[in-house]
C-alpha positions in Angstrom: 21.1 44.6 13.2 17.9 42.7 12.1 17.7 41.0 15.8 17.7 45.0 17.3 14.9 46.0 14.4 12.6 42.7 15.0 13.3 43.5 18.9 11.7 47.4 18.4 9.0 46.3 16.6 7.7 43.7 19.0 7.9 46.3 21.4 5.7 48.6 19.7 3.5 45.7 19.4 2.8 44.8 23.6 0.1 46.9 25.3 -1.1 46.9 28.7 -4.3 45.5 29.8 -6.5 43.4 32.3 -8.2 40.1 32.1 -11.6 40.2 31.8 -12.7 36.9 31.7 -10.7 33.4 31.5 -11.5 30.5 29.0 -10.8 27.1 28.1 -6.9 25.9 27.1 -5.1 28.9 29.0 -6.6 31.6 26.8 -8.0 35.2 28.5 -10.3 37.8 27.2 -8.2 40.8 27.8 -9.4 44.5 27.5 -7.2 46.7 26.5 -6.4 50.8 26.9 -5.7 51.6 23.0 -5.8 55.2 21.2 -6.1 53.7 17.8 -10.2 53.2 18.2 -12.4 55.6 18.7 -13.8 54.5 22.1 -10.4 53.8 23.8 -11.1 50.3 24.5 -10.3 46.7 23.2 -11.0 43.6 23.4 -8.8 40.7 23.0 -8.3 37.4 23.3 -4.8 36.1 24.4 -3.3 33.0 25.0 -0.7 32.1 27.5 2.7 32.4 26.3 5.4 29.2 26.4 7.3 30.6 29.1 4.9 31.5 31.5 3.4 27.6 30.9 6.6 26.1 31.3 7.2 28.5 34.8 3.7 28.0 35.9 2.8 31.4 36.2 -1.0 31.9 37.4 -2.9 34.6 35.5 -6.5 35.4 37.2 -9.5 37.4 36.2 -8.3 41.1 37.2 -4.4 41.0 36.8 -2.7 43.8 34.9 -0.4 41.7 31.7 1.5 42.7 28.8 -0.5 41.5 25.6 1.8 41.1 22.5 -0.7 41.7 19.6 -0.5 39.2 16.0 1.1 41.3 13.3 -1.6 39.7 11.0 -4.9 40.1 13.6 -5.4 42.9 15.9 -8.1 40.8 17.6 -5.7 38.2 18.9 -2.2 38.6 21.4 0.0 36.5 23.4 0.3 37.1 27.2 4.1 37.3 27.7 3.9 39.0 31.7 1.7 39.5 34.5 1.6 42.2 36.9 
């Protein structure tokens, strides 16, 4: 029962967005459509996740991912797929 509850709320957790711009050490800015702030939009910035290193999955400035946001900081996710 606990895996199904930690499941759920990692899925309330992952929002849809677009890179905006790509830093150093695999890490994106990445805005993000959210209804929580008042103008709609937010900026984060993301890291690549373990399995898209170990796959070598390309991410690029423009591609539609699935941010997983930190429980503890709103301004910081982990990229687990690209569109």
């Amino acid at each position: 029962m606990s895996e199904t509850r930690n499941k759920n709320e990692l899925d309330n957790n992952i929002r849809q967005g677009v890179v905006i711009e790509a830093l150093p050490n695999t890490m994106f800015r990445v805005e993000i459509n959210d209804p929580e702030v008042d103008t709609g939009i937010r900026v984060v910035i993301a890291y690549l996740a373990g399995k898209m290193k170990f796959n070598r999955i390309r991410v690029l400035v423009g591609d539609k991912v699935d941010v997983l946001i930190d429980g503890y900081n709103d301004e910081k996710g982990r990229i687990v797929r690209r569109y």
